[in-house]
Backbone as CSV, one residue per row, in Angstrom:
resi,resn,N_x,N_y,N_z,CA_x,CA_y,CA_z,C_x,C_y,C_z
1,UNK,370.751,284.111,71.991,370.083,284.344,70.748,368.590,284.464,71.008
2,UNK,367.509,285.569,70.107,366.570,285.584,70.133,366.038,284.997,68.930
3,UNK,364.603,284.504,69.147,363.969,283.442,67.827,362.748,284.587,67.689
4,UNK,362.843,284.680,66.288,361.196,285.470,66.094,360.799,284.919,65.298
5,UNK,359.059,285.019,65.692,358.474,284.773,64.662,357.227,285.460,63.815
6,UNK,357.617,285.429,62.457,357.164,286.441,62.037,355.604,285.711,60.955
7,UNK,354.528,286.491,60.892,353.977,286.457,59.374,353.411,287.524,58.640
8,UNK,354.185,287.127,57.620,354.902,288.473,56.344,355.591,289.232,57.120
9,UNK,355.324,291.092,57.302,356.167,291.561,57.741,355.925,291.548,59.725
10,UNK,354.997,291.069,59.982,354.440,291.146,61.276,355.387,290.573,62.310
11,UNK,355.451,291.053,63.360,355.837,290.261,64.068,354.866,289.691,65.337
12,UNK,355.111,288.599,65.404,354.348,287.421,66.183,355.247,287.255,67.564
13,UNK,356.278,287.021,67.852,356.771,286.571,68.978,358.407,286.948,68.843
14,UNK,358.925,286.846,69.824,360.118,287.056,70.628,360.232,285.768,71.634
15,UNK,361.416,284.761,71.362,361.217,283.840,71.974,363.005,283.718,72.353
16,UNK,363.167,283.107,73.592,364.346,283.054,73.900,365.178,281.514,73.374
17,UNK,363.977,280.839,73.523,364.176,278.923,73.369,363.276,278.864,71.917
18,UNK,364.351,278.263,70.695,363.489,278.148,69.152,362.471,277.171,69.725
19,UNK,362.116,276.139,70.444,361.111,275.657,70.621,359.703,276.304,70.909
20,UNK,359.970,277.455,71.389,358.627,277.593,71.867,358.358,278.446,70.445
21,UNK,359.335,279.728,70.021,358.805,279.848,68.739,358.403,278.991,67.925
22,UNK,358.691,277.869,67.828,358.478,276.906,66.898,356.890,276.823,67.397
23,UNK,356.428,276.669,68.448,355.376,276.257,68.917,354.177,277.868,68.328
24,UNK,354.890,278.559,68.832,354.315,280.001,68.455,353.759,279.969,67.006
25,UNK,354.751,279.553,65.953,354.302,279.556,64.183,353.728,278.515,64.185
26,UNK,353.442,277.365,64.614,352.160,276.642,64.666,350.740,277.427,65.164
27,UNK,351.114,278.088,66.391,349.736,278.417,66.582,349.411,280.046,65.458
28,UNK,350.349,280.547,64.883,349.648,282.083,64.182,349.331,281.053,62.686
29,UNK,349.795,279.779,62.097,349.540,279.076,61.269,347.942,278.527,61.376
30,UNK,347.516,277.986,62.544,346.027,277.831,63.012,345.696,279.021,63.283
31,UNK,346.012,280.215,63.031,345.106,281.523,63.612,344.799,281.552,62.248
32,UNK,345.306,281.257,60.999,345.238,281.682,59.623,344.246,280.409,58.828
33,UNK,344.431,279.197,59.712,343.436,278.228,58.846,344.174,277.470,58.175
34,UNK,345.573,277.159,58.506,346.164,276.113,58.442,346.486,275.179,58.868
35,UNK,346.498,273.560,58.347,346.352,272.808,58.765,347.436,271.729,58.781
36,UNK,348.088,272.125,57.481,349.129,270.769,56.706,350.341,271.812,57.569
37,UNK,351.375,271.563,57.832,352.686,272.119,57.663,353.428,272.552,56.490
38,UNK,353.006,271.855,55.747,354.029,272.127,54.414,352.309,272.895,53.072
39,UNK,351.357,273.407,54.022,350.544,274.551,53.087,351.333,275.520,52.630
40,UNK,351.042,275.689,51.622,351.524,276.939,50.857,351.068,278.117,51.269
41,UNK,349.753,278.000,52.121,348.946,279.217,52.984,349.596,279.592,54.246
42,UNK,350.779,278.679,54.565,351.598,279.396,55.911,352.509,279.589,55.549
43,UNK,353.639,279.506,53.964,354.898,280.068,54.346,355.650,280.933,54.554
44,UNK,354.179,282.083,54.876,354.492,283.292,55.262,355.285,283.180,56.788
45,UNK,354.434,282.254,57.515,354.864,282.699,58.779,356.652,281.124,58.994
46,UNK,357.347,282.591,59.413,358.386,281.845,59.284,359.162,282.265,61.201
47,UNK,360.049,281.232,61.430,361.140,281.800,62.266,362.325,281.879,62.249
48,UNK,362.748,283.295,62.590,364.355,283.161,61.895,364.922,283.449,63.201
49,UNK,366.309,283.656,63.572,367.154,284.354,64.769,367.278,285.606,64.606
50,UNK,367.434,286.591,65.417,367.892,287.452,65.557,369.144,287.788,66.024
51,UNK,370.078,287.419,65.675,371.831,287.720,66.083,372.183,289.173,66.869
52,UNK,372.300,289.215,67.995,373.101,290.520,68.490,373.779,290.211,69.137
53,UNK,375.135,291.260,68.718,376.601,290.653,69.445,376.377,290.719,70.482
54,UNK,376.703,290.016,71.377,376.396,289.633,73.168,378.008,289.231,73.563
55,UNK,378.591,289.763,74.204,379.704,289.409,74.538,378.993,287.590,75.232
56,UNK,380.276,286.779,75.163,379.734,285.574,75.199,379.820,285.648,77.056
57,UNK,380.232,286.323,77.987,380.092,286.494,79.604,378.745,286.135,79.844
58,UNK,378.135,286.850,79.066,376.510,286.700,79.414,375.424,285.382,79.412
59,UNK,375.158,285.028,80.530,374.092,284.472,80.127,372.977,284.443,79.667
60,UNK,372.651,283.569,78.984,371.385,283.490,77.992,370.287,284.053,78.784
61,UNK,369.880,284.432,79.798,368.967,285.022,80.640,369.487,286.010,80.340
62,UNK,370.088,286.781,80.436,370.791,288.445,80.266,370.697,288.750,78.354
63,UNK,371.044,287.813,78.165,371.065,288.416,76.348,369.378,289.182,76.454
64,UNK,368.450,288.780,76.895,367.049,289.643,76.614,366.933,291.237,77.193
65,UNK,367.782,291.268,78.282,368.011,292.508,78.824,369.064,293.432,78.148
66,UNK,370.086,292.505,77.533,370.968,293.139,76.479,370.152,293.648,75.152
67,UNK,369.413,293.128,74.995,369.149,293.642,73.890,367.553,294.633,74.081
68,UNK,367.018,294.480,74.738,366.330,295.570,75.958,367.340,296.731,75.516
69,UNK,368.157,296.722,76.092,368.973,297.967,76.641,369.642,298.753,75.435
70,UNK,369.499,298.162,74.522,370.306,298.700,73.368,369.117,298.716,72.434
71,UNK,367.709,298.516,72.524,367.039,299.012,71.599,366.191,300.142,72.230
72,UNK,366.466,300.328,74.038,366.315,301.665,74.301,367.085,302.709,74.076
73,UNK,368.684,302.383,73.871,369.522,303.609,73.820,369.103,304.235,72.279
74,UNK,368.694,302.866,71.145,368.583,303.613,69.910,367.109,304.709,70.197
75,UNK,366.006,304.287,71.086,364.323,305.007,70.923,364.856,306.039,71.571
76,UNK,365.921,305.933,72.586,365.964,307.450,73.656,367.418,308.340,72.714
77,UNK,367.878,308.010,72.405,368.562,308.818,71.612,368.697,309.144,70.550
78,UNK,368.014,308.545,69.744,367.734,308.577,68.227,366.572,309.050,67.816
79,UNK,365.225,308.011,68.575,363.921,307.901,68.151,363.651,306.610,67.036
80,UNK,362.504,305.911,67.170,362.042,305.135,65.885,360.856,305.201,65.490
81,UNK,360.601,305.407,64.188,359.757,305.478,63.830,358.880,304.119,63.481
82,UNK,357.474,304.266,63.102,356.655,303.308,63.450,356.248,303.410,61.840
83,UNK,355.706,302.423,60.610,354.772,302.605,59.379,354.143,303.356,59.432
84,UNK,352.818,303.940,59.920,352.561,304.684,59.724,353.137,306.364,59.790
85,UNK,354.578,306.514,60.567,355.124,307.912,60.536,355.806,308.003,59.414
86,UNK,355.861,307.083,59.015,357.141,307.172,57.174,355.961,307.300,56.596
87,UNK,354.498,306.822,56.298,353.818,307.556,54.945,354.075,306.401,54.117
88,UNK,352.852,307.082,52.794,352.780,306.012,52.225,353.246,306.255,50.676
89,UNK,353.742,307.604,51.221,354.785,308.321,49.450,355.403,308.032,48.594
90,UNK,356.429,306.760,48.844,356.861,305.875,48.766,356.855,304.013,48.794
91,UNK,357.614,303.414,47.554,357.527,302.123,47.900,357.990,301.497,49.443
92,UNK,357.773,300.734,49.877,358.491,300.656,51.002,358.723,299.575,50.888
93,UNK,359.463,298.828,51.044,360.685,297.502,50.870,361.491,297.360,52.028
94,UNK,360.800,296.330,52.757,361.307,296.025,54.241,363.042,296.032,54.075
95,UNK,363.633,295.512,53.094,365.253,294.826,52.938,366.028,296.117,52.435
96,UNK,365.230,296.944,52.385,365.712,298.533,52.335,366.425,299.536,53.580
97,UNK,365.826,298.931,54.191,365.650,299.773,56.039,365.699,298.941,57.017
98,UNK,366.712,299.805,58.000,366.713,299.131,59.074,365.274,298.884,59.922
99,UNK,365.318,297.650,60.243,364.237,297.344,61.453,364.288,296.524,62.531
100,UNK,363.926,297.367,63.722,364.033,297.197,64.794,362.436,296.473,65.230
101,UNK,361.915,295.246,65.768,361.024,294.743,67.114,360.767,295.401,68.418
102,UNK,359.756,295.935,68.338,359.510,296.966,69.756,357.667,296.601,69.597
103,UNK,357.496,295.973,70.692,356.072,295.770,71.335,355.225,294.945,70.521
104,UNK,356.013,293.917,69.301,355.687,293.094,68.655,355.093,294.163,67.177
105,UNK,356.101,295.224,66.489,355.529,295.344,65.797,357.419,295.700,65.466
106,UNK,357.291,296.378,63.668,358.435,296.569,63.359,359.034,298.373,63.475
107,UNK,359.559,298.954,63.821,360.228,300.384,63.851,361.364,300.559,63.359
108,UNK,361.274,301.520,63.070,362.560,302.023,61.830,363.231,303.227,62.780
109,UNK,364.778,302.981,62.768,365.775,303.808,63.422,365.514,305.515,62.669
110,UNK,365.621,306.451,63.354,365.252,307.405,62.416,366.344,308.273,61.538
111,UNK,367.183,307.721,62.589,368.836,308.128,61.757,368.915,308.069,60.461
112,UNK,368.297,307.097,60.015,368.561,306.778,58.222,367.969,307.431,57.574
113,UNK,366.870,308.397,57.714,366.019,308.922,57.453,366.661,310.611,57.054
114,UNK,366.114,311.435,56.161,366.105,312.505,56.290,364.920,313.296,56.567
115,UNK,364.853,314.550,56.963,363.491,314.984,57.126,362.854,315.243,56.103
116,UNK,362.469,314.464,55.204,361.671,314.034,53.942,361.471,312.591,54.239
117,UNK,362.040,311.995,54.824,361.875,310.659,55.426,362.101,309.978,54.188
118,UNK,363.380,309.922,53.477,364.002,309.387,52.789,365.326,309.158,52.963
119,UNK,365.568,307.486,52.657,367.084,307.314,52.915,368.353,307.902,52.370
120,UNK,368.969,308.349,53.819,370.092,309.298,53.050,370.863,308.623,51.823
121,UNK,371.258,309.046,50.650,372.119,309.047,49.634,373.030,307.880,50.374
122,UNK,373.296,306.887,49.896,374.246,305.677,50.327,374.375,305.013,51.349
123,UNK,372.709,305.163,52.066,372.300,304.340,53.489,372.621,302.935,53.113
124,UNK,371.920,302.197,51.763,371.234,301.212,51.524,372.671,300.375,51.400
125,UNK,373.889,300.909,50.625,374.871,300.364,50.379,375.340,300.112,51.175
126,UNK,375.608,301.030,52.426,376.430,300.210,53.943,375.639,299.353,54.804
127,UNK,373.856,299.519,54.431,373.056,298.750,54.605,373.257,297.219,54.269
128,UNK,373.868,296.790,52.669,373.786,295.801,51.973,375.784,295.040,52.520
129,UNK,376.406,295.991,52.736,377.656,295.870,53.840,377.670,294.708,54.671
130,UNK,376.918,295.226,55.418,376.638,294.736,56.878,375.457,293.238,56.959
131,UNK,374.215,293.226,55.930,373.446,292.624,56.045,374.346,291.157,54.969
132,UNK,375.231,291.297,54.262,375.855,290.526,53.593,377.291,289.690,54.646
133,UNK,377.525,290.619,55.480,378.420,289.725,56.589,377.864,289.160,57.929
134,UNK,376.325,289.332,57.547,375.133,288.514,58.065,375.082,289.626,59.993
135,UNK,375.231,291.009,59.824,374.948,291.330,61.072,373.473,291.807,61.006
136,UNK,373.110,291.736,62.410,371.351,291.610,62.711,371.339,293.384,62.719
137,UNK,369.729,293.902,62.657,369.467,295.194,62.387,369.609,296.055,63.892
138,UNK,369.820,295.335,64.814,370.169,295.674,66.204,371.552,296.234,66.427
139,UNK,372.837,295.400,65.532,373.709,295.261,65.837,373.924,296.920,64.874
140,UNK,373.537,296.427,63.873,374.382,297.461,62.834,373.662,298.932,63.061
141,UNK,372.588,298.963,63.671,371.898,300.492,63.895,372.872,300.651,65.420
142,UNK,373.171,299.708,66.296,373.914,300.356,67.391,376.070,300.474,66.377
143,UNK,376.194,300.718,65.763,377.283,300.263,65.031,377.073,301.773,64.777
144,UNK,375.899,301.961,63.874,375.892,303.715,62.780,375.876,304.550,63.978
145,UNK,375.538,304.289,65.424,374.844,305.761,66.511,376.250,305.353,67.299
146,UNK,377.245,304.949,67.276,378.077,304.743,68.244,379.565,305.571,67.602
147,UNK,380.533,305.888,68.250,381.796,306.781,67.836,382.642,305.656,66.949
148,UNK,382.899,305.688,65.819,384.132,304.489,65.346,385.370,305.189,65.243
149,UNK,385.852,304.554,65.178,387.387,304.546,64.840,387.639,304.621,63.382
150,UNK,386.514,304.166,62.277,387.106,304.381,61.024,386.579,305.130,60.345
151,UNK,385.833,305.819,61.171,385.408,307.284,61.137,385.982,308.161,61.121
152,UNK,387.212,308.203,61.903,387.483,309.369,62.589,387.218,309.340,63.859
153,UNK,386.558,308.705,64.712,386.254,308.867,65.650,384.323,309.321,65.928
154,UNK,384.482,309.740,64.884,382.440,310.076,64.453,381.439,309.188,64.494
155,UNK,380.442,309.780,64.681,379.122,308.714,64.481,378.370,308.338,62.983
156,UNK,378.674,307.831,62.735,378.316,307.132,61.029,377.162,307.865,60.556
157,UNK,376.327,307.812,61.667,374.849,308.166,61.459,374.754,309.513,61.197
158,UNK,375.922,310.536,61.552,375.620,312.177,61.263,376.980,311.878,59.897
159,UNK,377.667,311.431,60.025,378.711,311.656,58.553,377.876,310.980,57.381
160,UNK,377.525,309.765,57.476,376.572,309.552,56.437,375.733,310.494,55.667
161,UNK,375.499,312.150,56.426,374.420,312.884,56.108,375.440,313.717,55.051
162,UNK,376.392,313.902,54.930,377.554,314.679,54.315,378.521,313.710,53.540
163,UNK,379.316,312.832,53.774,379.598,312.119,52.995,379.439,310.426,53.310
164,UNK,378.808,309.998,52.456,378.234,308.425,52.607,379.649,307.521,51.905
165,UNK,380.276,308.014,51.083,381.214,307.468,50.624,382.752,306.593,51.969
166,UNK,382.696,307.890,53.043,383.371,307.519,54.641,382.875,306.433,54.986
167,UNK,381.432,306.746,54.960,380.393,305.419,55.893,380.837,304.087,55.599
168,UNK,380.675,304.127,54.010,380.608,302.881,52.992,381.626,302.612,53.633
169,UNK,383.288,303.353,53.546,384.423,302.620,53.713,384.798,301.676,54.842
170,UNK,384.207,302.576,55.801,384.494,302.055,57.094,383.491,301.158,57.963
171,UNK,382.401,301.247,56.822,381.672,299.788,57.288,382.612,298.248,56.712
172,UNK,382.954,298.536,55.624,383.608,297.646,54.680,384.999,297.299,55.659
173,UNK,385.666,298.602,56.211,386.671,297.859,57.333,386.433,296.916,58.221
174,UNK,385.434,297.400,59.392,384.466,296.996,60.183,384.488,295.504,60.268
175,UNK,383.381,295.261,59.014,382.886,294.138,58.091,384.253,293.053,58.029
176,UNK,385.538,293.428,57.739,386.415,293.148,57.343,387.390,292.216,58.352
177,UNK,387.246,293.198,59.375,387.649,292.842,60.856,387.386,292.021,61.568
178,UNK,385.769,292.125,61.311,384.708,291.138,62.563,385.198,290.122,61.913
């Protein structure tokens, strides 16, 4: 498991052991001028886990390279975009969109996107799928770019663009299964 820590939408750290994150949101808490623990001026900065399925073979030294490796297959085969390439045309609502941690900042898979850089027609719903059977934004963006089975055999991420109603279903199988 990875520990991050975040304040507001920022990200602060990538930690393998919650202790040291823990140690980490103390110190971006004194970068801000806090002093008490329980200020109302830090409960921005929080740490949560980041869950990605890791076959359990692996050791906890390898889960960082696992997940290395699978947030390169999404930048080299997909692409992600960064805040400033989505624009400011739009509301933007982090719990809307997938987001991916790359170099301590947040990136958005571009799959979900159309070239209007708006979420395809029934992203958000297989979005709300997946984030409700508590899978991490790692797991479920390598889930939409990969071939399923309750697909058809297709990649979620190009049928979604034609019918989102498939997506929905077969996330809901998926979901169902795990």
């Amino acid at each position: 498991m990875v520990w991050l820590v975040w304040d507001k939408q920022f990200l602060k750290g990538m930690f393998v052991v919650r202790d040291a994150a823990e140690q980490r949101s103390i110190e971006v808490r004194a970068e801000r001028g806090v002093v008490e623990p329980h200020d109302p001026q830090g409960f921005s900065v929080r740490v949560e886990p980041l869950w990605v399925n890791v076959p359990p073979e692996h050791a906890a030294g390898h889960r960082n390279q696992v997940l290395r490796d699978a947030i390169d297959v999404i930048r080299r085969d997909w692409g992600l975009l960064n805040l400033p390439e989505l624009g400011t045309g739009h509301h933007f609502r982090l719990d809307r969109y997938l987001a991916i941690p790359v170099d301590g900042r947040l990136t958005y898979p571009r799959f979900q996107f159309n070239d209007a850089r708006e979420l395809w027609p029934g992203f958000s719903d297989v979005l709300t799928v997946f984030r409700d059977a508590a899978w991490d934004d790692v797991s479920t963006s390598l889930w939409f770019i990969s071939r399923q089975g309750s697909t058809g055999g297709d990649i979620p991420a190009l049928v979604i663009q034609h019918d989102p109603d498939e997506v929905l279903s077969a996330a809901r199988l998926v979901v169902d299964d795990w």
